[in-house]
Biopython code that builds the backbone (N, CA, C, O; Angstrom):
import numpy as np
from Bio.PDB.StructureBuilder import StructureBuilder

atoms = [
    (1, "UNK", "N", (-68.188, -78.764, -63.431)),
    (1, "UNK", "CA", (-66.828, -78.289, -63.558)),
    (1, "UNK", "C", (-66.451, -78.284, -65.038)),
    (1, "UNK", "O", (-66.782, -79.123, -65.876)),
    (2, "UNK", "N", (-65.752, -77.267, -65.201)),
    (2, "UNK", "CA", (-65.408, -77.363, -66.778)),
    (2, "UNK", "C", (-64.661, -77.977, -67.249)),
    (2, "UNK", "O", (-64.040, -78.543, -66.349)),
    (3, "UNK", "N", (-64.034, -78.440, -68.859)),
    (3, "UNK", "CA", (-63.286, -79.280, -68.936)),
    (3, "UNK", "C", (-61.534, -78.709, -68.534)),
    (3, "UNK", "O", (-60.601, -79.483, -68.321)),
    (4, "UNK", "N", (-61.449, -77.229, -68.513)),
    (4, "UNK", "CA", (-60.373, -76.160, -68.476)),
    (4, "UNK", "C", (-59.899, -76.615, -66.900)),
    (4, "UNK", "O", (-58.717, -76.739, -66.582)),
    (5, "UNK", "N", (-60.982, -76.826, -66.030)),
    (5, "UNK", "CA", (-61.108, -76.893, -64.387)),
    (5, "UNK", "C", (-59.430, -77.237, -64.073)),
    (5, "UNK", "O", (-58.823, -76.627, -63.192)),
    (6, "UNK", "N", (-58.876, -78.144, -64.798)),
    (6, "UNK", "CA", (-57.696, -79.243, -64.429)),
    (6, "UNK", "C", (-56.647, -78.627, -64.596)),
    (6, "UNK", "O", (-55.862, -78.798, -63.664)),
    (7, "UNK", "N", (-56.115, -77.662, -65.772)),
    (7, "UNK", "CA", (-55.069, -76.956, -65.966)),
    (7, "UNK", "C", (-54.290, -76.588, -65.005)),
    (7, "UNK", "O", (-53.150, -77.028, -64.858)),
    (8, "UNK", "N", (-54.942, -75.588, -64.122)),
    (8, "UNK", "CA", (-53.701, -75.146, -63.273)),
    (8, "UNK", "C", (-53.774, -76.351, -62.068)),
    (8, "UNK", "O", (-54.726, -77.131, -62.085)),
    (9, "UNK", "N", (-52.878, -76.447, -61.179)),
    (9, "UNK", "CA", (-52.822, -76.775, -59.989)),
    (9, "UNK", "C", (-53.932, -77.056, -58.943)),
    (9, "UNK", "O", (-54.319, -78.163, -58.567)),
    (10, "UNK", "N", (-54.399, -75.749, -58.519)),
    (10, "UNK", "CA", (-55.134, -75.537, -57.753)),
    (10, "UNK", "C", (-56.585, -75.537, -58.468)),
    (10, "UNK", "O", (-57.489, -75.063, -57.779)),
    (11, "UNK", "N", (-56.842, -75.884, -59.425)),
    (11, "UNK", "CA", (-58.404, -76.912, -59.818)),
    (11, "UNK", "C", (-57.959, -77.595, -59.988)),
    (11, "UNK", "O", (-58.896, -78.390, -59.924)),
    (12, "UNK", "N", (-56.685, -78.509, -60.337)),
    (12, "UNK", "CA", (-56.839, -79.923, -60.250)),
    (12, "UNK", "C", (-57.007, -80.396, -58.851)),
    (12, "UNK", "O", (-57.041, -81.607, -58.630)),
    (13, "UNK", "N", (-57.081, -79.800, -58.192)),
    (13, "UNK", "CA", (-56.428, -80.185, -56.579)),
    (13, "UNK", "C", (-57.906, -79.523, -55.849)),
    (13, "UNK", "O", (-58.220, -79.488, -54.659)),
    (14, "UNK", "N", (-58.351, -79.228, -56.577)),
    (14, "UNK", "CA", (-60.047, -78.771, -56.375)),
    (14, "UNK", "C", (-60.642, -80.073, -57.411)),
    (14, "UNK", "O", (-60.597, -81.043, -56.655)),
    (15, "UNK", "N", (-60.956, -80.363, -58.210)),
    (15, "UNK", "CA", (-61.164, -81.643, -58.637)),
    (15, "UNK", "C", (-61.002, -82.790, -58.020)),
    (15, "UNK", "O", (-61.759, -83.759, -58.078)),
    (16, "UNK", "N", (-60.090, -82.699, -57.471)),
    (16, "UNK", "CA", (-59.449, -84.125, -56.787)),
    (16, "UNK", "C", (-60.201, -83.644, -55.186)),
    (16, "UNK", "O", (-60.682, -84.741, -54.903)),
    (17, "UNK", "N", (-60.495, -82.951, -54.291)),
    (17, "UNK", "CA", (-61.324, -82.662, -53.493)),
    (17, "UNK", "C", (-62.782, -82.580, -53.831)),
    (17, "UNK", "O", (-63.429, -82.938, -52.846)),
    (18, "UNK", "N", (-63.375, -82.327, -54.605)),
    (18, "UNK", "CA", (-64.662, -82.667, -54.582)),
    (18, "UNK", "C", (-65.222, -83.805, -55.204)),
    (18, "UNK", "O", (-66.372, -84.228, -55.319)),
    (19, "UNK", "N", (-63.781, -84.305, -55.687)),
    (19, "UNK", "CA", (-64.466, -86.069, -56.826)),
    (19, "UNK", "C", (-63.784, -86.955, -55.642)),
    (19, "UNK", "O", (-64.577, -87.601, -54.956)),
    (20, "UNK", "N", (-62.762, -87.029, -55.410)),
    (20, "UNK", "CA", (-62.512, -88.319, -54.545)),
    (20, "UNK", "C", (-62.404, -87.666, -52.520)),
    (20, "UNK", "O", (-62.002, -88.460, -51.670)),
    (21, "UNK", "N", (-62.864, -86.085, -52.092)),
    (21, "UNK", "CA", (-62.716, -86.438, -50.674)),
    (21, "UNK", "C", (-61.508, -86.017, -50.275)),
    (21, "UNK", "O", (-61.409, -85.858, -49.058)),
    (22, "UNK", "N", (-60.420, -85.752, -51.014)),
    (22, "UNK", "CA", (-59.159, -85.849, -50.525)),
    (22, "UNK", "C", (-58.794, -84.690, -50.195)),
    (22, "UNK", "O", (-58.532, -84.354, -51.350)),
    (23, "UNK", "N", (-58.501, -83.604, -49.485)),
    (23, "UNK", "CA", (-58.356, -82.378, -49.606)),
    (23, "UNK", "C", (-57.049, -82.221, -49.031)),
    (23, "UNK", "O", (-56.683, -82.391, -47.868)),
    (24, "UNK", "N", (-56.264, -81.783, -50.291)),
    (24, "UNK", "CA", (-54.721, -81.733, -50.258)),
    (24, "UNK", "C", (-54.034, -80.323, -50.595)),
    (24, "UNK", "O", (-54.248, -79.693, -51.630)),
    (25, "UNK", "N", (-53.371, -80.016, -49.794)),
    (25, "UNK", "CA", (-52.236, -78.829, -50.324)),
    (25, "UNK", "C", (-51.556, -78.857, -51.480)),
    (25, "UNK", "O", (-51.430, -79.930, -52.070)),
    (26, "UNK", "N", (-51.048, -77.761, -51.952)),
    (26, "UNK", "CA", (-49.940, -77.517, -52.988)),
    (26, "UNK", "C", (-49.022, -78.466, -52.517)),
    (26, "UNK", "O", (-48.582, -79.390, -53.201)),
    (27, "UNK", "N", (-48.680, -78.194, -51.130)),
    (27, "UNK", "CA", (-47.460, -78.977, -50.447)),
    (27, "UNK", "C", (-47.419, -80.821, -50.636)),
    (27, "UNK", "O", (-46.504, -81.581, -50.953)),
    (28, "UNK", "N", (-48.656, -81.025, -50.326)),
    (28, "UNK", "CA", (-49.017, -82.165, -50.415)),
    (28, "UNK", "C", (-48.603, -82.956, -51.455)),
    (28, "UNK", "O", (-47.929, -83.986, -51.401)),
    (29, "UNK", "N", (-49.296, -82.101, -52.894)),
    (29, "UNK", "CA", (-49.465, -82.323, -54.084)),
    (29, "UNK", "C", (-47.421, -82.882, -54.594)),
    (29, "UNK", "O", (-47.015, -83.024, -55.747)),
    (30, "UNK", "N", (-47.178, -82.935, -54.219)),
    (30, "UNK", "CA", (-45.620, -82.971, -54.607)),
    (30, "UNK", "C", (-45.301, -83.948, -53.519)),
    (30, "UNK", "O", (-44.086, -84.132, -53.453)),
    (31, "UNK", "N", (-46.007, -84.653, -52.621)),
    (31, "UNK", "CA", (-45.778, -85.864, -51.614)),
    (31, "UNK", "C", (-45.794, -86.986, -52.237)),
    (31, "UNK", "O", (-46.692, -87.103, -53.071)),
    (32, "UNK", "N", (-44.973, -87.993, -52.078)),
    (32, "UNK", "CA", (-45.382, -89.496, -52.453)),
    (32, "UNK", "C", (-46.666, -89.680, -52.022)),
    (32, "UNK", "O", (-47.248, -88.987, -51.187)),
    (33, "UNK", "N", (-47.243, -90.956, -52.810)),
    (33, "UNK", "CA", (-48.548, -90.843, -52.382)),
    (33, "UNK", "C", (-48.270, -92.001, -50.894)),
    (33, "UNK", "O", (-49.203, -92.304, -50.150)),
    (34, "UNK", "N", (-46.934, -92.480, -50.706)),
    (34, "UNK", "CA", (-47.307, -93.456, -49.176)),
    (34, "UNK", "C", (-47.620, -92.297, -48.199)),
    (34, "UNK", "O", (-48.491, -92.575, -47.375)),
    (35, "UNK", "N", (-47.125, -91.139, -48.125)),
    (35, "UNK", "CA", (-47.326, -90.041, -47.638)),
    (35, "UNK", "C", (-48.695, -89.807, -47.524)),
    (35, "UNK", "O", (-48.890, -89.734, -46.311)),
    (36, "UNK", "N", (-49.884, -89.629, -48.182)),
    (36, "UNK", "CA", (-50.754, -88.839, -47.934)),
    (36, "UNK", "C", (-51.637, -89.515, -47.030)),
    (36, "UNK", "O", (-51.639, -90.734, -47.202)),
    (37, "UNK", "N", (-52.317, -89.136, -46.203)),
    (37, "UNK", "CA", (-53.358, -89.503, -45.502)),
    (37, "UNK", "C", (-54.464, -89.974, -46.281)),
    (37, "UNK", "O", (-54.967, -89.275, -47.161)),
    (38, "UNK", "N", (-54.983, -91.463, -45.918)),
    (38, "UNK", "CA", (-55.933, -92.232, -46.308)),
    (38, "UNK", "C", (-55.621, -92.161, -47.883)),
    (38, "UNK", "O", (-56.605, -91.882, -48.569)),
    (39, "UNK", "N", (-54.790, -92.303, -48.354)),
    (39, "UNK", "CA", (-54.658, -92.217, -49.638)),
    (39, "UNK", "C", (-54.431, -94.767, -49.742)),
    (39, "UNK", "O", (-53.762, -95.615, -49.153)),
    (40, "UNK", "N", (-55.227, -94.749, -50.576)),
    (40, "UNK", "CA", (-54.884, -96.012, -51.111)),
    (40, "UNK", "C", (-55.109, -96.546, -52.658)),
    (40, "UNK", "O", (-55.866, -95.697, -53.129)),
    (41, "UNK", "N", (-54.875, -97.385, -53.545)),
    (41, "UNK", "CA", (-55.171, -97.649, -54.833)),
    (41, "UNK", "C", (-56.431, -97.559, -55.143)),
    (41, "UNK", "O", (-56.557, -97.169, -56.304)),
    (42, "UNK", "N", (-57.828, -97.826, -54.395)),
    (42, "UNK", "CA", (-59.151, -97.185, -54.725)),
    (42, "UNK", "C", (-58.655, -95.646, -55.577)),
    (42, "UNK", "O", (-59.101, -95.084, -56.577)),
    (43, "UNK", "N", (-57.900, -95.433, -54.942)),
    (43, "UNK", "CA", (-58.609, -93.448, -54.882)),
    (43, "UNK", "C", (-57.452, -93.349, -56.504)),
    (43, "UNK", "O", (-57.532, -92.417, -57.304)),
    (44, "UNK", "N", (-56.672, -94.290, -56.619)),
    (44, "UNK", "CA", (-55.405, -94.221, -58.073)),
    (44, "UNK", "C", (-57.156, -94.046, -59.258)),
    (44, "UNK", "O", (-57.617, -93.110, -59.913)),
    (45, "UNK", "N", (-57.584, -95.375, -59.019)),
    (45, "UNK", "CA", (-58.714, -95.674, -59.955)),
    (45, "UNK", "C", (-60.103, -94.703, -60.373)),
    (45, "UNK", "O", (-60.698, -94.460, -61.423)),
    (46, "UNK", "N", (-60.241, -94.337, -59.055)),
    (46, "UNK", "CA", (-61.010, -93.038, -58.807)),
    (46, "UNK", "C", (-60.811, -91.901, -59.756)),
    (46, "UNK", "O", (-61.504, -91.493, -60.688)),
    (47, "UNK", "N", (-59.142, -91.321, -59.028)),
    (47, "UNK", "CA", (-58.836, -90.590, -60.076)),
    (47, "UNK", "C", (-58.871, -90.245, -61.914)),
    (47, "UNK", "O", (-59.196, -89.350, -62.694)),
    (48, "UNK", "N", (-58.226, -91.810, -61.907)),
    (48, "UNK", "CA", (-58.364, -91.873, -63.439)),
    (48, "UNK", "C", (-59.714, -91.527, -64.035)),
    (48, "UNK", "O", (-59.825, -90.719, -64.957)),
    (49, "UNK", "N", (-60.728, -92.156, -63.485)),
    (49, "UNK", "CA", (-61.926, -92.000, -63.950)),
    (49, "UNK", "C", (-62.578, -90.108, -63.996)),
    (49, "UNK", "O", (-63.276, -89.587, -64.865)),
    (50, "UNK", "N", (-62.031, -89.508, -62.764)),
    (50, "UNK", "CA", (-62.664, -88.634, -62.688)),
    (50, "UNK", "C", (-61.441, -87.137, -63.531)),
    (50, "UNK", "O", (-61.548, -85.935, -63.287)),
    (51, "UNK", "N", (-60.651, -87.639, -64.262)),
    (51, "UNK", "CA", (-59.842, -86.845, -64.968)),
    (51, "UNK", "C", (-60.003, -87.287, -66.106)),
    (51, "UNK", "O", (-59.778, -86.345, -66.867)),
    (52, "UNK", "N", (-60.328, -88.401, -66.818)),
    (52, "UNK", "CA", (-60.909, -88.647, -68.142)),
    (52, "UNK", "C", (-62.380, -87.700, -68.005)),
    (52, "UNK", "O", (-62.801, -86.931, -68.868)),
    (53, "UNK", "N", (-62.749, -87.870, -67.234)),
    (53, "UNK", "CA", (-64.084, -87.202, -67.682)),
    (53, "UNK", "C", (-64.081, -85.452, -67.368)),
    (53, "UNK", "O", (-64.948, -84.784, -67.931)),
    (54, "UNK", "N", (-63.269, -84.897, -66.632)),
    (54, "UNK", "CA", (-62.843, -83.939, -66.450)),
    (54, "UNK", "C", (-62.178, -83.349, -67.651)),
    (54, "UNK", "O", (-62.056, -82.125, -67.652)),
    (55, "UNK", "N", (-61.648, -84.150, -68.857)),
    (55, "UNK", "CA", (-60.368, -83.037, -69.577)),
    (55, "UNK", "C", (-60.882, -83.471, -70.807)),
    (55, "UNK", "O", (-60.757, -82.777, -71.816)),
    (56, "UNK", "N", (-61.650, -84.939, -70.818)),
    (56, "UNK", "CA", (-62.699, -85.457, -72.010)),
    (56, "UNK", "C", (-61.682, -86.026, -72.721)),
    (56, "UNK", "O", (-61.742, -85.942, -73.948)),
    (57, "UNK", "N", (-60.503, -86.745, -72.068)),
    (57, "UNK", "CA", (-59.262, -87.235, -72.872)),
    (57, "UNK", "C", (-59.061, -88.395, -71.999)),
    (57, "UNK", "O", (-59.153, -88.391, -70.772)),
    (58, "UNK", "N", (-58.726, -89.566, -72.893)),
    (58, "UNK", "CA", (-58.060, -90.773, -72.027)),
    (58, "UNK", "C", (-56.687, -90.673, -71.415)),
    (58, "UNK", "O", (-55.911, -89.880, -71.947)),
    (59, "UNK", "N", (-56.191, -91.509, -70.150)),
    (59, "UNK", "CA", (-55.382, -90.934, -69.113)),
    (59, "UNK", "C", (-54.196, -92.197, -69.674)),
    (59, "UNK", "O", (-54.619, -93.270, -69.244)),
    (60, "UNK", "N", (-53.251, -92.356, -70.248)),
    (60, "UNK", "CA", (-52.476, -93.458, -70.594)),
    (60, "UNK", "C", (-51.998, -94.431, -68.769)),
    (60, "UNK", "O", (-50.969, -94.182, -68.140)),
    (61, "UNK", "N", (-53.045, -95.444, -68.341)),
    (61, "UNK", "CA", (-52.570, -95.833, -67.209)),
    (61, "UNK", "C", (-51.652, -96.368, -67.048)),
    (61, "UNK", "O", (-51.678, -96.701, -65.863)),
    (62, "UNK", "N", (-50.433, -96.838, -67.660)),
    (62, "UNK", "CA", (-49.221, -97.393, -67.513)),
    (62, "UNK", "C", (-48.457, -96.589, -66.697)),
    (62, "UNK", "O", (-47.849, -96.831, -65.654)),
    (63, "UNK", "N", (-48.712, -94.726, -67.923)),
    (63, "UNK", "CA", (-47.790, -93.717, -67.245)),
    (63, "UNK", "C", (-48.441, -93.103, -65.794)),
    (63, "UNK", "O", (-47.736, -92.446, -65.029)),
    (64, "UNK", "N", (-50.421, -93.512, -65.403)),
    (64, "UNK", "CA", (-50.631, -92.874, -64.323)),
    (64, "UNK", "C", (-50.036, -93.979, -63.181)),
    (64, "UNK", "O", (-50.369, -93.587, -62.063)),
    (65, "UNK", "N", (-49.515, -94.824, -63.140)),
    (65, "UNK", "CA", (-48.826, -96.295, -62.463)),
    (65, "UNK", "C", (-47.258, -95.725, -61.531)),
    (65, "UNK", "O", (-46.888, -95.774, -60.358)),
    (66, "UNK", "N", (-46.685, -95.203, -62.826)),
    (66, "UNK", "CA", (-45.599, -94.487, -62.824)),
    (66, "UNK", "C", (-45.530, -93.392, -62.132)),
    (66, "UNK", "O", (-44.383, -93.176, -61.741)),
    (67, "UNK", "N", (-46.538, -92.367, -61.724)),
    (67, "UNK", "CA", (-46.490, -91.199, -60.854)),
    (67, "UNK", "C", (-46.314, -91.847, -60.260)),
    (67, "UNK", "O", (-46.512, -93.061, -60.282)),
    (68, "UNK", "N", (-45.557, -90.698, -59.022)),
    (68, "UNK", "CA", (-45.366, -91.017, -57.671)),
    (68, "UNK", "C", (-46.222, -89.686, -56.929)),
    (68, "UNK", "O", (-45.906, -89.837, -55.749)),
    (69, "UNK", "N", (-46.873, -88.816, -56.971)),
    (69, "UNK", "CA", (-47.608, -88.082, -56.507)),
    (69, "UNK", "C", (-48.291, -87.236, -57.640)),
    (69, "UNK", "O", (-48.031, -87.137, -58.840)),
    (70, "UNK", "N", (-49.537, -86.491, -56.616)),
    (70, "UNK", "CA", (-50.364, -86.078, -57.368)),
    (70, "UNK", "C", (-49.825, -84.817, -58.557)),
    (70, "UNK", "O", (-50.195, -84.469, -59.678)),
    (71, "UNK", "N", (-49.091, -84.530, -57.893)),
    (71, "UNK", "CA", (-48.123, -83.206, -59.279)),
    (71, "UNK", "C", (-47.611, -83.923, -60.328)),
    (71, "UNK", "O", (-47.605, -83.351, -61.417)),
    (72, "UNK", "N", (-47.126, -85.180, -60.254)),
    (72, "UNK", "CA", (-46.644, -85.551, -61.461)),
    (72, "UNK", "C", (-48.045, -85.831, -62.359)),
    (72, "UNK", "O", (-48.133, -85.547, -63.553)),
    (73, "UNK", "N", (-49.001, -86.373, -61.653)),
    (73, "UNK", "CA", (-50.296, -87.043, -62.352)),
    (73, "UNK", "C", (-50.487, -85.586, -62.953)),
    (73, "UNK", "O", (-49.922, -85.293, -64.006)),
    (74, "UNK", "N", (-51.219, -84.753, -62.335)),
    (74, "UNK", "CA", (-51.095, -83.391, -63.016)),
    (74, "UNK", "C", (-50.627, -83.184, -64.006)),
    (74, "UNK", "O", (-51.277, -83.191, -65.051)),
    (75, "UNK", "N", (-48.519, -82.781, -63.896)),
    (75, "UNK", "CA", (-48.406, -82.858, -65.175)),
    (75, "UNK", "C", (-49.004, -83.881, -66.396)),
    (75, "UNK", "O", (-49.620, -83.588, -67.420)),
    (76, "UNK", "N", (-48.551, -85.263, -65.843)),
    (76, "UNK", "CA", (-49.187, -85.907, -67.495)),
    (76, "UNK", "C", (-50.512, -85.725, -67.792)),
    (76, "UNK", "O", (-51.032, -85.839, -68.902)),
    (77, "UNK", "N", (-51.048, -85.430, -66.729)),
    (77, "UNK", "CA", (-52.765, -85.338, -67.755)),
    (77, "UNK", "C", (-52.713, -83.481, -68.448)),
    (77, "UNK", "O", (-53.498, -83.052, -69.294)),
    (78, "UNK", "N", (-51.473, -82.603, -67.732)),
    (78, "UNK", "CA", (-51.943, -81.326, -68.649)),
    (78, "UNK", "C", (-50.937, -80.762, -69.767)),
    (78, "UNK", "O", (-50.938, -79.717, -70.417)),
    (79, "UNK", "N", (-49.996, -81.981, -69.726)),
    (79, "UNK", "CA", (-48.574, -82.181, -70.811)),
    (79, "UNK", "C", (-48.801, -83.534, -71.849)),
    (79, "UNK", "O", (-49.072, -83.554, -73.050)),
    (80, "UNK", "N", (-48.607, -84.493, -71.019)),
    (80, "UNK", "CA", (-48.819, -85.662, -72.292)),
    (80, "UNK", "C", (-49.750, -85.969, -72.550)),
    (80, "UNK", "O", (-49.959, -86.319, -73.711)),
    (81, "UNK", "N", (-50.946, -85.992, -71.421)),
    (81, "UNK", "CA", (-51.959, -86.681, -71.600)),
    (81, "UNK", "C", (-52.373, -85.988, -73.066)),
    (81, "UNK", "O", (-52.739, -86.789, -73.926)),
    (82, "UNK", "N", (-52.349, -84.693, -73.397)),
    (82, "UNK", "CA", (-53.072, -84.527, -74.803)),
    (82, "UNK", "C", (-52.842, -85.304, -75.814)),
    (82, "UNK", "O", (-53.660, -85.296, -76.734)),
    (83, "UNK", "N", (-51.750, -86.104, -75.880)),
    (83, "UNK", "CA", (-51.078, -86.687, -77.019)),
    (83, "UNK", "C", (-52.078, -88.299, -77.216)),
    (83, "UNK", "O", (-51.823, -89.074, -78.138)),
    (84, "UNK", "N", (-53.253, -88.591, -76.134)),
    (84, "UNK", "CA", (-53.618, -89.518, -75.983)),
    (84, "UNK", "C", (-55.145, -89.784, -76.611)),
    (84, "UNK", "O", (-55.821, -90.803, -76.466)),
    (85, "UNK", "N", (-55.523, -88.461, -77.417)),
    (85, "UNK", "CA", (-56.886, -88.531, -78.119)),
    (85, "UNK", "C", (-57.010, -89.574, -79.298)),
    (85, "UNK", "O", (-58.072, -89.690, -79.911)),
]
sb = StructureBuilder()
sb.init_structure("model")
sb.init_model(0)
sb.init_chain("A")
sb.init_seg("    ")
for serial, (resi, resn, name, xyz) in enumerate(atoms, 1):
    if name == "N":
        sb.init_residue(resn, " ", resi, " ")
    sb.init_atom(name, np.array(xyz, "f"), 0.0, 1.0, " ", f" {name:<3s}", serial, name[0])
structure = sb.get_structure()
């Protein structure tokens, strides 16, 4: 996957289905995460790992703590996260 893969929506949400399993809607993507099916803090950690290596940028985890669903994570890794090289 390329490092570009994450930008829009729908490869991050393709990323997040073929790295952690989770296969989520647009709709979804804007759910709290108590909301999602089989979603638990494994898959928070998961993530991080597999979006640092996805965008080749560190993920500030305080602010990935602070999402409350996967759209916000989105935004900060394709808005702030740049500020984190």
């Amino acid at each position: 996957m390329s490092r570009d893969s994450t930008a829009g929506l729908a490869g991050f949400l393709e990323a997040v289905r073929d790295g952690l399993g989770l296969d989520l809607t647009e709709e979804q993507a804007a759910a709290d995460f108590d909301q999602l099916p089989d979603w638990d803090s494994v898959h928070l950690l998961r993530l991080l790992m597999l979006l640092e290596r996805e965008t080749g940028r560190s993920v500030p985890v305080s602010r990935l703590l602070e999402a409350r669903s996967m759209r916000e994570i989105h935004s900060l890794v394709t808005t702030e996260g740049r500020d984190t090289r």
